[in-house]
Residue frames as qw, qx, qy, qz and C-alpha x, y, z in Angstrom:
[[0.091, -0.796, 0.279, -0.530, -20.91, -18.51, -25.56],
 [0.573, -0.090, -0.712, 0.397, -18.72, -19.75, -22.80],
 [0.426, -0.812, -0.300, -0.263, -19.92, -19.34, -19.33],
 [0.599, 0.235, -0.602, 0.472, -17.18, -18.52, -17.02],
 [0.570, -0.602, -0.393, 0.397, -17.11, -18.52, -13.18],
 [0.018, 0.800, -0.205, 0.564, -16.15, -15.21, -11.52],
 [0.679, 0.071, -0.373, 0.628, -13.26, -15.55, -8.63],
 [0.208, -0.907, 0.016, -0.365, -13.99, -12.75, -5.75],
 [0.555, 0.305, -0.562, 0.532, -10.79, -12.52, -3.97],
 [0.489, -0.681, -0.467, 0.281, -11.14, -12.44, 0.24],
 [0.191, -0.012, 0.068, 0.979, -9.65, -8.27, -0.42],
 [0.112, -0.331, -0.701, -0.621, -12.98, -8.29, -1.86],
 [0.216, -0.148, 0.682, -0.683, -16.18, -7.55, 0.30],
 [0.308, 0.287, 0.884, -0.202, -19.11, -10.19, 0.64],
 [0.366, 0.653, 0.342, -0.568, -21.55, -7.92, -0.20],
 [0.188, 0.597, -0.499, -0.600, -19.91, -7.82, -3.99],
 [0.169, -0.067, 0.978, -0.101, -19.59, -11.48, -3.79],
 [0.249, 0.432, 0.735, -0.460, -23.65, -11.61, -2.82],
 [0.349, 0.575, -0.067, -0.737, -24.41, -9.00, -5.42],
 [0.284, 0.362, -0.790, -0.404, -22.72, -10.92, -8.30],
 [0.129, 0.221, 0.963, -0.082, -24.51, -14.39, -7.15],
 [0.330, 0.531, 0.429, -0.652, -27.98, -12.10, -7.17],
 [0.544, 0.589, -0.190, -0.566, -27.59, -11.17, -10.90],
 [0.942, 0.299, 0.055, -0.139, -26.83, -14.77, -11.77],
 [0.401, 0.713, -0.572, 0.065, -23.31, -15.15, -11.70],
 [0.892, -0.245, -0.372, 0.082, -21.31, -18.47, -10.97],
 [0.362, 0.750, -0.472, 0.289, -19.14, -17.40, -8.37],
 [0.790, -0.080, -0.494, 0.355, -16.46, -19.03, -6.56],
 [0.230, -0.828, 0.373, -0.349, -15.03, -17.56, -2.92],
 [0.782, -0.029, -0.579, 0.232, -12.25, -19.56, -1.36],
 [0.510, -0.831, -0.197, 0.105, -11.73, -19.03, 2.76],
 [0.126, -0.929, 0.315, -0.145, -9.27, -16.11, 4.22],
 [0.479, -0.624, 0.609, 0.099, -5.86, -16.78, 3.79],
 [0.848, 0.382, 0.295, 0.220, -5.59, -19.07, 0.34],
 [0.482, -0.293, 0.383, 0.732, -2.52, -18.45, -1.39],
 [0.288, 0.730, -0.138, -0.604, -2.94, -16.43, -4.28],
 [0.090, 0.310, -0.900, -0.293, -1.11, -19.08, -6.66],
 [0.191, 0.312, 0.925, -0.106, -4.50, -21.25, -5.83],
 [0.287, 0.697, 0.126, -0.645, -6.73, -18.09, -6.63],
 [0.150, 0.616, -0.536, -0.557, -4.54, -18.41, -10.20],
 [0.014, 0.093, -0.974, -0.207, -4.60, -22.32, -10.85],
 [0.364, 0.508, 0.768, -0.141, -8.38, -22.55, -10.25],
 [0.276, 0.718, 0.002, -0.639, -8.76, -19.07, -12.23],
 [0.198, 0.440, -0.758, -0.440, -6.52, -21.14, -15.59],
 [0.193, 0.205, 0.952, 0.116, -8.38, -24.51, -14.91],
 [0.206, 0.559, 0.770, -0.228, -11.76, -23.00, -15.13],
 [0.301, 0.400, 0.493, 0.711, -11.27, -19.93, -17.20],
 [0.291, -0.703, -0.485, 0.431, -12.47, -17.68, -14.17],
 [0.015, 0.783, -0.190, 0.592, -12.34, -13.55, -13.87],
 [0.581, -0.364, -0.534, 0.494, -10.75, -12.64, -10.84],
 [0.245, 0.720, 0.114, 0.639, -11.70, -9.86, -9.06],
 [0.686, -0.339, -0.253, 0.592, -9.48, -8.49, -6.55],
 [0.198, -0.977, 0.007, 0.083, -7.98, -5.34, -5.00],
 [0.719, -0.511, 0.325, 0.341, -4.73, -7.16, -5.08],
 [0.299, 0.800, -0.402, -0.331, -1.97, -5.95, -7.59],
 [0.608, -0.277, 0.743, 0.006, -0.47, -9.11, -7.50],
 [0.573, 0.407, 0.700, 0.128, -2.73, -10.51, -10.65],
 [0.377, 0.707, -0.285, -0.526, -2.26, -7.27, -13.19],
 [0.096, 0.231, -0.892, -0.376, -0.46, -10.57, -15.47],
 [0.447, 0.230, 0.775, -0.383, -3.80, -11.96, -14.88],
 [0.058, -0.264, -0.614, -0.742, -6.02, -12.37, -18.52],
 [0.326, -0.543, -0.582, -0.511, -9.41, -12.07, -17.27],
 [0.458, -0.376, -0.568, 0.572, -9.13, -9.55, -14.36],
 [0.197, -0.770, -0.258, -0.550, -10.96, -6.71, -12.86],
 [0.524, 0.009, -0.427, 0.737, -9.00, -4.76, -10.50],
 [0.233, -0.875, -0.405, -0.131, -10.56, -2.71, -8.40],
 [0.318, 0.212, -0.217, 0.898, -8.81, 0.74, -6.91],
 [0.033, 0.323, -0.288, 0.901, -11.26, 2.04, -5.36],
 [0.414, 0.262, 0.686, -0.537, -15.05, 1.76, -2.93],
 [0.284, -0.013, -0.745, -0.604, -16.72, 0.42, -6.59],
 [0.726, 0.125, 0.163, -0.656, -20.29, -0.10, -6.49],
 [0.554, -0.065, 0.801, -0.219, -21.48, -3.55, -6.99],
 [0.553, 0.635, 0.409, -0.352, -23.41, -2.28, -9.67],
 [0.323, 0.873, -0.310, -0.194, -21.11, -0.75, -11.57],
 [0.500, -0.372, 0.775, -0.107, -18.74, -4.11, -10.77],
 [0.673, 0.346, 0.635, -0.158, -21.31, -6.28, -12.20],
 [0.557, 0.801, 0.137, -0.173, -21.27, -4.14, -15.60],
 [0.061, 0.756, -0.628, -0.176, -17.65, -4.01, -15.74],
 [0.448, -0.047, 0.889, 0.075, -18.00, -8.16, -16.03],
 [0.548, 0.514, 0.527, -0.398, -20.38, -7.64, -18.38],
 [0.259, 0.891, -0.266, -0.260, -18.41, -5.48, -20.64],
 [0.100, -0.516, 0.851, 0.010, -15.47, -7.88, -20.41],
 [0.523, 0.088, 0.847, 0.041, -17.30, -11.09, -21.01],
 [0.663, 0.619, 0.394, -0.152, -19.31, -9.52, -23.97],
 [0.153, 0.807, -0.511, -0.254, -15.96, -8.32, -25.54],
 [0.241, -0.285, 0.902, 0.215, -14.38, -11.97, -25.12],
 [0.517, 0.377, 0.736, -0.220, -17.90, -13.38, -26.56],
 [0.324, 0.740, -0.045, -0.588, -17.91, -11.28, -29.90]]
């Protein structure tokens, strides 16, 4: 099973960020104001999820858009779901 980083876009709030790190996830935050196109190239080099608010990344393979005030919890399981699908 590959492991893959998880990409919290700065749309995003910490506290998701913090959550995800809590249940063991690797994840990556880059500072306020990165281009999106950098968000993308580190997401392809490393085989990241990205999860974002931003519409921008719908072409995105391994994304979790968010639309509304999502629980962390429920966040966390939606990676879950999505990595054990690509892992099958």
């Amino acid at each position: 099973m590959k492991v893959r980083p998880v990409i919290v876009d700065e749309c995003v709030s910490p506290k998701i960020a913090r959550y995800l790190e809590e249940m063991g996830e690797e994840v990556i935050r880059f500072k306020s104001g990165t281009e999106d196109n950098e968000l993308r190239r580190v997401g392809h080099k490393t085989g990241a999820y990205i999860i974002t608010r931003d519409k921008g990344f719908k072409d995105y393979e391994r994304l979790i858009l968010l639309t509304r005030k999502e629980k962390p919890k429920w966040i966390y399981e939606q990676l879950r779901q999505a990595k054990a699908y690509e892992n099958r």
